[in-house]
N, C-alpha and C positions, 0 to 999 in steps of 0.2 A: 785612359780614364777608367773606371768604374764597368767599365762593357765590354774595356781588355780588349778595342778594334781602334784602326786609327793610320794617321802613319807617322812614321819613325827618320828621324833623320840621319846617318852617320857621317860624318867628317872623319877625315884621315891624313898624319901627317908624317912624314919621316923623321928622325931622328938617327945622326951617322954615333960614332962609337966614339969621336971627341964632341960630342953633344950638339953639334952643326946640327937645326933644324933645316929641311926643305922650305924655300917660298912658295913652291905650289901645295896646292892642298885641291883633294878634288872628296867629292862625297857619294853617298850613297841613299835614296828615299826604301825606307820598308815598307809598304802597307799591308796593314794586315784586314782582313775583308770583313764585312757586320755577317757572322754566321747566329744564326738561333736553331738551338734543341733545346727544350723544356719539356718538361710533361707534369700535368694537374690533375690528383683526382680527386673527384666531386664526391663526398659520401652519400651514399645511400641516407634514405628516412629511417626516424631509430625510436624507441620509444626507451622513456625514462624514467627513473624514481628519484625522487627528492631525494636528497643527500647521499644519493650512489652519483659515482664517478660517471663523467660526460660522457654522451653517444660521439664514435668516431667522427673526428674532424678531417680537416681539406688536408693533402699530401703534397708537395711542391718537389721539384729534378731539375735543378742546372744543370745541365750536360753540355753549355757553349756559352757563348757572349752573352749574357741573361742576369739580367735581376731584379727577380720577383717581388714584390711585397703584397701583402694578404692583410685585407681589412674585412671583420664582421660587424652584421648587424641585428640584430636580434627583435624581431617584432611578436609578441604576443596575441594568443585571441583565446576566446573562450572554445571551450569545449563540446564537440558535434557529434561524439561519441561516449564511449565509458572513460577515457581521459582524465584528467583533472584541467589539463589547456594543453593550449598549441602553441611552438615559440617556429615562426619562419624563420630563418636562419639563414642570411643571405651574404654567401662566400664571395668578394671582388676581388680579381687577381690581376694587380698590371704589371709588365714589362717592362720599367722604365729603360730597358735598352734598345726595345722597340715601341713603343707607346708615343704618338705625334702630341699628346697631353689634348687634343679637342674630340677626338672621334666619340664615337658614343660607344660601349662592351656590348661583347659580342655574348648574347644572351644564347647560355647551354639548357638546351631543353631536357625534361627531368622526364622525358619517355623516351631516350634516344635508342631503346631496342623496339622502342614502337609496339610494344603489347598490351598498349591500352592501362602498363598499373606504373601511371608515376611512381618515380624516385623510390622503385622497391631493388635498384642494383648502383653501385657506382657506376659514375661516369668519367671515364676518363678522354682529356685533351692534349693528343699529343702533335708539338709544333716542330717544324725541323726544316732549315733553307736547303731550297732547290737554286742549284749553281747554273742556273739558265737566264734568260733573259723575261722578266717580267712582261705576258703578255696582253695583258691592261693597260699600256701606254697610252692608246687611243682612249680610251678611259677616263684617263686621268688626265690626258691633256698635255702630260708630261713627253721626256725622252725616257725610253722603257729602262727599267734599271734591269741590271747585270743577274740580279736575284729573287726570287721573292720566298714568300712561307706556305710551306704544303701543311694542311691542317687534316689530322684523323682522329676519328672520337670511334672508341673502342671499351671495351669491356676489362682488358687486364692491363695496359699499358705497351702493350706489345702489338703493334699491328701486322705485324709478318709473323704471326703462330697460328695455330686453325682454332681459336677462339677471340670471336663465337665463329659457332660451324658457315659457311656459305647460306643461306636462304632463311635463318633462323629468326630475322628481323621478324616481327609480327606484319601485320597488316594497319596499324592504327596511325598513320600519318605517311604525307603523302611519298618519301620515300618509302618501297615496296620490299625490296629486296638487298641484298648485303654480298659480298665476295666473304671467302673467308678472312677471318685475321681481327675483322673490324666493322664496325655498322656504317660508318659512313667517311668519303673521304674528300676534302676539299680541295679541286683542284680548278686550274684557268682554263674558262672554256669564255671562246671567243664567238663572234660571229657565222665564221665558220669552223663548225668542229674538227677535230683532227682526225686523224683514223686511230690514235691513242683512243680516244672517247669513244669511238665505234667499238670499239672491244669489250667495255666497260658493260658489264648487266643495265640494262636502264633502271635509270633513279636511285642509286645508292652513291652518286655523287654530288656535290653541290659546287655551287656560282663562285670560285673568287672571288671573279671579276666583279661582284652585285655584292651582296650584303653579309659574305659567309668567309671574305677572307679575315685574317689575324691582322688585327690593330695592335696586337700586344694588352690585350684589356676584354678581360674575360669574367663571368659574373653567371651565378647557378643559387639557386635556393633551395635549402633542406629542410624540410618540416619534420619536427621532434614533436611525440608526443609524450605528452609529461603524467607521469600517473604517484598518486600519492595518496596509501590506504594505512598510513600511523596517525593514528590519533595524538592532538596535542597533549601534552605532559605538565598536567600543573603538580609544581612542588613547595612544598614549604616544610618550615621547623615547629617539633612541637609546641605548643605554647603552654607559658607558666598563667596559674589563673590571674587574672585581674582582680585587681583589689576593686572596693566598692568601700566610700567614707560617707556613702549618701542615708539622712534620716528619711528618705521618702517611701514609707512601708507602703503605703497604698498604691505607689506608683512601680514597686521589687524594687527599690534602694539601687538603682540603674548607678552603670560606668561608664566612663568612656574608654572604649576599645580601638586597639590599631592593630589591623593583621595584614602579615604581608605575604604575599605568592609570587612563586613565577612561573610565567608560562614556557615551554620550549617547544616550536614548532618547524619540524624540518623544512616546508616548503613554503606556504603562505603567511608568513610572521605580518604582512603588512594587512593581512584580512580577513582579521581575528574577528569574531564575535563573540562578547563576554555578556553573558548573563548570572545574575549575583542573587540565592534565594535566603532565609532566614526559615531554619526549622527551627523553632524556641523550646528547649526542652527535651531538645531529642528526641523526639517523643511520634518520628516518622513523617510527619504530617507539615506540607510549606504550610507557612504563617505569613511571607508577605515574600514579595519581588526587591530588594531591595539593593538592586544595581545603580540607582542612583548616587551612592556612597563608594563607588569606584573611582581610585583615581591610578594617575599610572599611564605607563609606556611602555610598551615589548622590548624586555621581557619582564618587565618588574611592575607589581601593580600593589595598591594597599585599598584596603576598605576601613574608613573609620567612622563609628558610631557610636551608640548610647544604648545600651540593654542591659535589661536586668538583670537580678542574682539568678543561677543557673548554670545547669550545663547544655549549651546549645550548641547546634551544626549550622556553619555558612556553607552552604551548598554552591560551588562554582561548576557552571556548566560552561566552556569551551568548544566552537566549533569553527575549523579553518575556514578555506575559500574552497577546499576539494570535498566540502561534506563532510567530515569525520568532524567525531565530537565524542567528547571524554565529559563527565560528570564526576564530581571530586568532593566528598563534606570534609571540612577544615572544621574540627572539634575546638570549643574552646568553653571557659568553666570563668565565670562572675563570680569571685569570692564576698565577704563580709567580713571587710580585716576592722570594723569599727566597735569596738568592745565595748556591752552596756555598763552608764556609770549608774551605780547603787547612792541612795539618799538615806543614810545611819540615822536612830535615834540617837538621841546624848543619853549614854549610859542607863543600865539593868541592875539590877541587885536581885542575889539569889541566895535561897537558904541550902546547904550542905545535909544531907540525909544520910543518918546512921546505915552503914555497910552492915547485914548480919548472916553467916560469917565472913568477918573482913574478909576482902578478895583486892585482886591485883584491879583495879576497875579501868585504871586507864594505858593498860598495860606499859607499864616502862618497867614492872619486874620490882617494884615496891606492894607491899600491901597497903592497901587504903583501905582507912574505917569512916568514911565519910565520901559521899561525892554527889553530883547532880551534872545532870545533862545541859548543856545549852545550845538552841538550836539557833544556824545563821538566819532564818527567815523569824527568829523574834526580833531581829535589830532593822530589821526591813521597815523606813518610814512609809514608803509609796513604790508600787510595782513598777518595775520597768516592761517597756517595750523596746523589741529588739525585729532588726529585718531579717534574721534569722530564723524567728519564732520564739519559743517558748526562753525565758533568761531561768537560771538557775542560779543559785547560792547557796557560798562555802564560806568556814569560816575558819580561824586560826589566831595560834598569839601572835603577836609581833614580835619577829625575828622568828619565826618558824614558816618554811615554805609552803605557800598554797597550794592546794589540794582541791580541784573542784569538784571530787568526790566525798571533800570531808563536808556533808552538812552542819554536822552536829562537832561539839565539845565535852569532853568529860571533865568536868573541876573539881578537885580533891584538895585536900590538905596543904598537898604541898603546893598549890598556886597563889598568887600574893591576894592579898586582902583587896586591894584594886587593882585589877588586874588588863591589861590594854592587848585586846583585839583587832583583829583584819576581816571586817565582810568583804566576803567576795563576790560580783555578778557576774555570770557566764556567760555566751551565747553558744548556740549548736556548733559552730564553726570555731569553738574554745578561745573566741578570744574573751577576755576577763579585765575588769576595772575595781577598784575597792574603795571602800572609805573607812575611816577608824574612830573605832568608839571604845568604850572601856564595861566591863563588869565589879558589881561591887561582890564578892565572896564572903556571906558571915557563916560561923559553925556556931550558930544559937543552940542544934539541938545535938551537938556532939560538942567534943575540947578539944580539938586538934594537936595539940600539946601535951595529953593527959593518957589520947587513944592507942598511942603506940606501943602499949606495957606488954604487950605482948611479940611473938618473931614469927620467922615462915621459913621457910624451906624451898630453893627450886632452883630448879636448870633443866637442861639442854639433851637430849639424849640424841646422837648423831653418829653414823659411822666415821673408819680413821678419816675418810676423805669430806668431813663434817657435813655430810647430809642427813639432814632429817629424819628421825624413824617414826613412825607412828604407828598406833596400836601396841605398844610397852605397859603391860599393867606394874603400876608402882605402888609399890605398898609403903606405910611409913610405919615405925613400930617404934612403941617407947613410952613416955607420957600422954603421948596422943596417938591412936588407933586411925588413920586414913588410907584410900585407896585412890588410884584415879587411871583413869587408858591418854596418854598422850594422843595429844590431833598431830594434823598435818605436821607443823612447825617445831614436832619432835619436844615441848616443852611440857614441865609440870611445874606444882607448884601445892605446898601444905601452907596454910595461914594458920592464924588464931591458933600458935604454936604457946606454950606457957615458957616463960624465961625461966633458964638456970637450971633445963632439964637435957636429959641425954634421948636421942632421937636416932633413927637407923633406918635410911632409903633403902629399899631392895626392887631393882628393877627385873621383869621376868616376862619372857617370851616366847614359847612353843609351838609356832605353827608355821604353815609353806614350809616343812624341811627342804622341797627343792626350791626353791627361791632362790635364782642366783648359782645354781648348782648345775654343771654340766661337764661333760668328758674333759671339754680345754683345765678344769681346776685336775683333773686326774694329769695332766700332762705337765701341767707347772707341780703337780706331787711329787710326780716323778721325777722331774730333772731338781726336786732340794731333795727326795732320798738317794739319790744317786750323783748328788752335789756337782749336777752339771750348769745348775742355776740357782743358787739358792734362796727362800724368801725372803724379802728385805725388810720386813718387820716383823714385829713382835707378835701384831695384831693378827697379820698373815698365817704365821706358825701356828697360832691358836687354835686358829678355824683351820687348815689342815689338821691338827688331832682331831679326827671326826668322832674315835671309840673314848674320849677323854683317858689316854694310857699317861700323857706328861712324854708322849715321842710321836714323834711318825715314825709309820712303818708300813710296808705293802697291804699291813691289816688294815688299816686306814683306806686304802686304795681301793679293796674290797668291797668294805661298807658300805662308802661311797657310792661305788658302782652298783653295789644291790639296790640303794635307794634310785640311783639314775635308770634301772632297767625296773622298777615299780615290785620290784620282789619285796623289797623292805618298804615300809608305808611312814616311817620314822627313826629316826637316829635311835639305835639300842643303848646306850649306855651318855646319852648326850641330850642337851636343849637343841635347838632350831638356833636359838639366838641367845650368847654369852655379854656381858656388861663387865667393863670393866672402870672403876674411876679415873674420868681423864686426867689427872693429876699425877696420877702415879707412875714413878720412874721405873722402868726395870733396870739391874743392876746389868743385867747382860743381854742385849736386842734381840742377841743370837740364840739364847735360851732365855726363854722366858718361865722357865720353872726353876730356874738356879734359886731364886726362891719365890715363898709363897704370894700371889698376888690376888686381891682384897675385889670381891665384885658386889661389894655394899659401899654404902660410903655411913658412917657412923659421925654421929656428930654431939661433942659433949659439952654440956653447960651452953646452950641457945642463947644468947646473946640477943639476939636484932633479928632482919633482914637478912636469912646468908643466902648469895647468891649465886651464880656460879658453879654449884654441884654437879658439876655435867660426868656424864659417862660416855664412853667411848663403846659403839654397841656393834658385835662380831656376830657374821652370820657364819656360821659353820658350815663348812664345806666351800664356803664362795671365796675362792683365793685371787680374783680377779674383780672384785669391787659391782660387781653388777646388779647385785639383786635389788628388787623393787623394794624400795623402802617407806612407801606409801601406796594407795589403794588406787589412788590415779596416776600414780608415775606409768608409763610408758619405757618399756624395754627397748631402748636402740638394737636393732638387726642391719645394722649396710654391709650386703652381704659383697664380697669381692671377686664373686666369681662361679667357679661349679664344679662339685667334684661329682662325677660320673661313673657309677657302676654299668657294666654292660653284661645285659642276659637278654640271650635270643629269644626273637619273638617265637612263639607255637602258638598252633593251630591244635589242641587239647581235644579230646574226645571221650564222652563220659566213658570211664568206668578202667581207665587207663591212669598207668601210673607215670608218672617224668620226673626228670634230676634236673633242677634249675638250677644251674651254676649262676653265683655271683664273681664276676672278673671285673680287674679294673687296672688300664695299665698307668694311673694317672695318682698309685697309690704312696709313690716314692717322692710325690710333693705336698702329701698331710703328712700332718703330726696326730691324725684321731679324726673318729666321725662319732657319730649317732642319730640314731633316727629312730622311728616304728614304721616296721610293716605293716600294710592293709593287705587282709586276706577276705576274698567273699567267702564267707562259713557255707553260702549257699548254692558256689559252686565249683569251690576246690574247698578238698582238705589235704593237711600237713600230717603224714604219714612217719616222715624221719627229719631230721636235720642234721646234716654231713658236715663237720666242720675243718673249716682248713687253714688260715691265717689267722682268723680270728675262731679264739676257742669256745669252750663250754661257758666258763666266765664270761664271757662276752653277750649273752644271750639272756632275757626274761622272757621266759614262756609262763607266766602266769594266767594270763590273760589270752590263749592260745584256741580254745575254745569260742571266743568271741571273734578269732580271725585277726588276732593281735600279737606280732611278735616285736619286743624291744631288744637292740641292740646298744651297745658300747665299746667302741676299740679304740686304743691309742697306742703308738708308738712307745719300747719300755725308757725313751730316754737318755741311748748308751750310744748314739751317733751309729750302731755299727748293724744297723739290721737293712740290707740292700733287697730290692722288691724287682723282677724281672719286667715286670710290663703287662705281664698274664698272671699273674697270679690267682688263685683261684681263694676268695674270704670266706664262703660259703655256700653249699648246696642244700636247698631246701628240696624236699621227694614228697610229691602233692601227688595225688589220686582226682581226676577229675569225673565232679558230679555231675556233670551235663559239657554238652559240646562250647568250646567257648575258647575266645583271644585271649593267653594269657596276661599281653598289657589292662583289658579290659577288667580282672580279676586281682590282678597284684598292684598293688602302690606304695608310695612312701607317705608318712602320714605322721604330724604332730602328736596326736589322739596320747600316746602315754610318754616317747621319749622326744622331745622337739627335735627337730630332723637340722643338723648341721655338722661341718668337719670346718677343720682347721689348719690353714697353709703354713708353710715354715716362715713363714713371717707373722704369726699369729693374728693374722685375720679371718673374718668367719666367711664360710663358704656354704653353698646352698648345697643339698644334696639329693639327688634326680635318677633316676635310669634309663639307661640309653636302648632299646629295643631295636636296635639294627635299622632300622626302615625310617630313619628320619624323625622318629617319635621319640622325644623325653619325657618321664612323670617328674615333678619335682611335689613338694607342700605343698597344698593348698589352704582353702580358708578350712578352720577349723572352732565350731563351738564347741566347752567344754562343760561336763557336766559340774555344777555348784560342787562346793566344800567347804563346808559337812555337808551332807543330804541325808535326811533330813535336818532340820534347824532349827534352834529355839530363837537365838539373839542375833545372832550374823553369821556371811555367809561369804563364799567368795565367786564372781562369776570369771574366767577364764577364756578369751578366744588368740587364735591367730589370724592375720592378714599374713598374704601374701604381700601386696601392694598398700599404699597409702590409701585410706579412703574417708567417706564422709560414714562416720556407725551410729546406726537410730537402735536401743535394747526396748523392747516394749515388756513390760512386767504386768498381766493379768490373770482373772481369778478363771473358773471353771465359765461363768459363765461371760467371758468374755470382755468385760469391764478394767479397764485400764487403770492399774495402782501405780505405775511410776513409770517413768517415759529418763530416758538417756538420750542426749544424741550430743556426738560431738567427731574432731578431728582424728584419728588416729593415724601412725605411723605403721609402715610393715614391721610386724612379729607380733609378740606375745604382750599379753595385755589380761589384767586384773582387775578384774571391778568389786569394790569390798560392799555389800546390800547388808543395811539394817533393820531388821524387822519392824522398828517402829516408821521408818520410812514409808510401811506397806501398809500397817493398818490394820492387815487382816490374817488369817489362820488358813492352815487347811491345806489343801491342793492347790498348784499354783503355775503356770507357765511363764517361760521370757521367748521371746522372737528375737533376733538379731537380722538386721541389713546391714549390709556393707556393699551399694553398687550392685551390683549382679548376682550375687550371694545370699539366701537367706536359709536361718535352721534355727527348728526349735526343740527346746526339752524343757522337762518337767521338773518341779522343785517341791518339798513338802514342808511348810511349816508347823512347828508342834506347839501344843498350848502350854 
């Protein structure tokens, strides 16, 4: 069987070699004997964490006719310590190869080394038949069996090792003492003892024959304690806002809402306690308890309800069965998707008002000699109420798209005699409803038909990549005498032009000659005079002629640089900014002087309306498209990186002179740098300048005195100029005025040339010095003095950012009184604010303040009368 004991029968029969069987037949019985070895160990107590792997369990050893099976049981209690609870854990182990199936298990005590600290060691039970005569017979009543089971409960499974030591037993139960090997061992003692048993230490053996022998049914409990210090985990998905279609203003035009969470909790999922609060408005503060509106099952729960327009927090508090508890606000936002409806009068009539001098009125780029305003809130029969707040209204014609910025209308000539309308109602939340009504247009006090005997003039003034210029004064010359300065949107316009006259736009502009100008436009010079790249327009080649010669040529290259290193203050023999008609073809892209090309536009025998006279408007010097072509544009700077000069740091000592080498071994991946040095005038001075890769040209010392030196280098172009790693670009030899750290004293600085280099992949690079010790300078913030200074009409104000920031300009008089306030986003780099005197108001002495974040500086401006 299954116990592998038993007996066996064999039969045996002859068989001769012509296949004759024997009639006798005789056999053989086997019996093979019931032997048991097993051994069981009971685990020690263990303590646990939720969702970490199980404390050691029971071990089981057939080593003979044996088979074990192991049932647990697991009982619960609360907690009598720092715990979270207690699981008894009780391991039954029987024998079914010895096991009678009625006796009752032989309960293993959990202090069986007797030192008083339950089930702080395993216990192990090892059983193994003794080949003698069971001396229990009288006992049992029986005839004594051939065999019985010697029982040891021990420490490692081994009871013939010298663990545990001989006497180690404690004293805590009433066996006292131990042999080595093992703590206690079960053997047959009778009536009368043997002289075996006289041998024996007293009391470290126990009764067979009474209640200590092997039934084969053995049973021990381990107590785990359970500890669990994670807080439950409520999760959910952002939520989109809820609409709201509710008229009820008085009550916040309430929704209904459904938000779902879940809970995950490693150990107590079944003894959750949810409490649900409402903070309405976000606004910190609970407003009600409302877990009543919970529904749900672990781990998924919803709350649904009715609350108003807003943005408010559902605060969920979770805490298990072990005390931990997590606090959670679940954001969610009551929109107003219900758009007010507007109630129209039935149709307006309006009279059309002499234009004088006609003007563009409703800009579509027509001159109009008649027009009138009409505003959406005259068709307004009765105001709406909205649960948003305030409703607005826009208006427009039908078939042009709503605007619920446009209030108003401008009606001119050219709109029909009846002309049909779109009011529009708003609410804060944009959403918009209309109704439609019609206007009657009469021209009682003009002819709509008679007004037009006259023409205009205008377009677009914009560079090649058609942005905007503004500030272009255009003159018009001919039968009529006009001027005007282009806005933002780079546009002009002459009206009340006389028919069948000849007329001549000339557009002109000379200022910011560096605008858009820096070392990288000397670097693309040099690869089209050296035709290693060459410009790919017309427009390009132009603005390289910086000396206006009709070529490029290194002279060009020069100029340039004087203007970039602040030596020259303006183009010597050139404008700031060239016009040319956008119309006009040149015969050859690649020369643009093959022949002559026209920077007026003339115009003979005026006709009408002409529209479309646009020019195409060239900054000189900027062969890379970059210059500011408005007074609020913003210069992009994403710098990609850092080219790094390296001069060791000193320790300077008044009245001593030093040679501050500039090295960089990082110079054979620019194409060109520039920048300005900051020198303190107050406690070094510039004695010599030793030049070495970059030459005498490369340098403005104009401004040298002030503690200001501007540089400019760039590579000539030719692929073929190789840089070792040390090169040495320049030695500056300073005398110092007082004891002092030269990083303290020297810096890189925007103030005349803006500090940047250029990688071979022509992107821009910051530029910094490295000072041995872990220290970089690179740009910082920089405000720059106005231009002009002083000022009649306008003016320009100039700063750098390093970083992005939020910039507040405060513009006030001597005695502190605030004429004009700025504040807006800016990006890192350079930036131009254009200030118009009538802006200001007033004359005289005049300060600006700039913030930007941590940054602030100010200077002084003079306006003239």
């Amino acid at each position: 069987d299954d116990c592998g004991y038993g007996a066996i029968v064999r039969r045996f029969e002859v068989t001769d070699a012509r296949g004759l069987t024997s009639t006798n037949t005789c056999q053989q019985v086997v019996t093979v004997k019931e032997r048991h070895h097993y051994k069981i160990k009971f685990p020690k107590d263990a303590a646990a964490n939720c969702g970490i792997p199980q404390a050691d369990t029971i071990e089981v050893e057939e080593l003979s006719c044996d088979l074990l099976a192991i049932s647990v049981k697991d009982d619960f209690f609360s907690a009598s310590g720092d715990e979270c609870y207690k699981i008894f854990r009780t391991y039954s182990v029987i024998n079914w190869c010895e096991y009678d199936g009625i006796s009752d298990p032989v309960v293993v005590s959990r202090d069986e080394d007797c030192d008083g600290k339950p089930g702080d060691e395993d216990v192990w039970v090892i059983v193994e038949t003794v080949d003698d005569d069971d001396p229990c017979a009288d006992y049992y009543g029986n005839q004594p069996a051939p065999y019985y089971s010697h029982v040891w409960y021990d420490r490692d499974g081994n009871p013939f090792n010298l663990n545990p030591k001989a006497g180690e037993k404690g004293q805590n139960c009433d066996y006292e003492t131990n042999p080595f090997g093992f703590w206690k061992e079960v053997v047959p003692i009778t009536e009368n003892e043997t002289d075996d048993t006289d041998n024996y230490p007293d009391g470290y053996y126990g009764d067979h024959c009474e209640d200590m022998a092997s039934v084969g049914y053995w049973q021990y409990t381990q107590i785990i304690k359970v500890y669990d210090n994670v807080n439950p985990v409520v999760s959910f998905t952002a939520l989109d806002p809820f609409c709201s279609y509710s008229n009820d203003v008085d009550g916040g035009c309430p929704a209904d809402v459904t938000i779902n969470f879940t809970i995950d909790e490693n150990c107590t999922p079944e003894d959750l306690s949810i409490t649900l609060y409402l903070d309405a408005y976000q606004d910190g503060v609970i407003d009600e308890d409302i877990t009543s509106l919970l529904s749900g099952v672990y781990p998924n729960y919803s709350l649904t309800g009715s609350f108003p327009l807003g943005a408010h927090y559902i605060g969920v508090s979770v805490k298990d069965g072990c005390g931990n508890q997590v606090g959670v606000n679940i954001p969610f936002e009551v929109v107003d998707c219900k758009a007010p409806s507007p109630i129209c009068i039935n149709g307006l009539a309006v009279e059309l008002m002499p234009l004088i001098p006609p003007a563009d009125a409703d800009g579509d780029g027509d001159i109009d000699y008649g027009a009138i305003d009409i505003w959406a809130s005259d068709f307004i029969a009765s105001p709406n109420s909205d649960c948003s707040g305030d409703v607005t209204y826009s208006i427009n014609r039908i078939g042009e798209d709503a605007d619920p910025d446009q209030t108003g209308l401008t009606l001119t000539c050219d709109d029909d005699a009846s002309q049909l309308i779109e009011v529009w109602a708003w609410d804060e939340e944009g959403n918009g409803d209309f109704c439609e009504t019609y206007v009657l247009v009469q021209d009682n006090m003009i002819n709509c038909e008679t007004a037009s005997n006259v023409g205009s003039i205008s377009g677009t003034i914009a560079n090649e990549k058609s942005k905007p210029i503004d500030g272009v004064d255009v003159e018009l010359s001919g039968n009529s005498i006009q001027s005007m300065e282009t806005p933002a949107d780079g546009h002009y316009i002459f009206s009340d032009l006389g028919r069948n006259y000849d007329y001549t736009v000339t557009p002109f502009l000379d200022a910011a000659p560096l605008n858009g100008v820096s070392t990288f436009d000397l670097v693309l010079m040099s690869k089209h005079i050296l035709d290693v790249q060459p410009l790919s327009s017309p427009y390009q080649i132009i603005a390289a002629d910086v000396n206006r010669s009709k070529t490029i040529t290194t002279l060009d290259a020069i100029q340039l640089r004087r203007l970039i290193l602040n030596i020259d203050t303006r183009f010597t023999n050139n404008t700031s900014w060239r016009f040319i008609p956008r119309d006009f073809k040149f015969q050859d892209s690649k020369d643009p002087w093959l022949t002559s090309f026209p920077e007026v536009i003339n115009v003979n025998n005026l006709q009408g309306d002409l529209t479309d006279q646009d020019f195409v408007a060239i900054k000189v010097g900027d062969l890379n498209f970059n210059a500011l072509t408005n007074a609020l544009e913003a210069q992009p700077r994403t710098m990609a990186g850092r080219f790094l000069m390296d001069v060791p740091e000193q320790e300077m000592k008044r009245g001593e002179v030093y040679r501050i080498d500039f090295t960089s071994s990082e110079l054979e991946q620019v194409q060109g740098y520039q920048f300005t040095l900051l020198l303190d005038p107050e406690s070094i001075l510039l004695e010599d300048l030793d030049y070495g890769v970059a030459e005498a040209g490369n340098f403005g010392l104009r401004f040298v005195e002030e503690g200001l030196i501007s540089t400019s280098w760039n590579k000539s172009g030719t692929g073929k100029e190789h840089f070792t790693g040390d090169d040495r670009l320049f030695t500056l030899v300073l005398r110092a005025q007082k004891d002092v750290r030269l990083s303290e004293v020297l810096r890189i600085s925007n103030r005349l040339t803006i500090a940047e280099a250029y990688d071979v992949d022509d992107q821009l690079l910051e530029v910094g010095i490295n000072y041995g010790t872990e220290q970089v300078t690179t740009a910082g913030f920089e405000l720059y003095q106005n231009v002009p200074n002083p000022f009649r009409q306008e003016t320009s104000i100039s700063f750098y950012l390093p970083t992005d920031e939020q910039v507040s300009i405060r513009i006030y008089d001597a005695g502190g009184r605030t004429v004009k306030m700025i504040r807006g986003g800016y990006g890192a780099g350079y930036h131009q604010l254009k200030i118009d005197r009538d802006e200001l108001g007033a004359a005289g002495l005049m300060y600006y303040t700039l913030t930007a974040g941590e940054y602030t500086a100010t200077r002084k401006m003079v306006i003239m009368e």
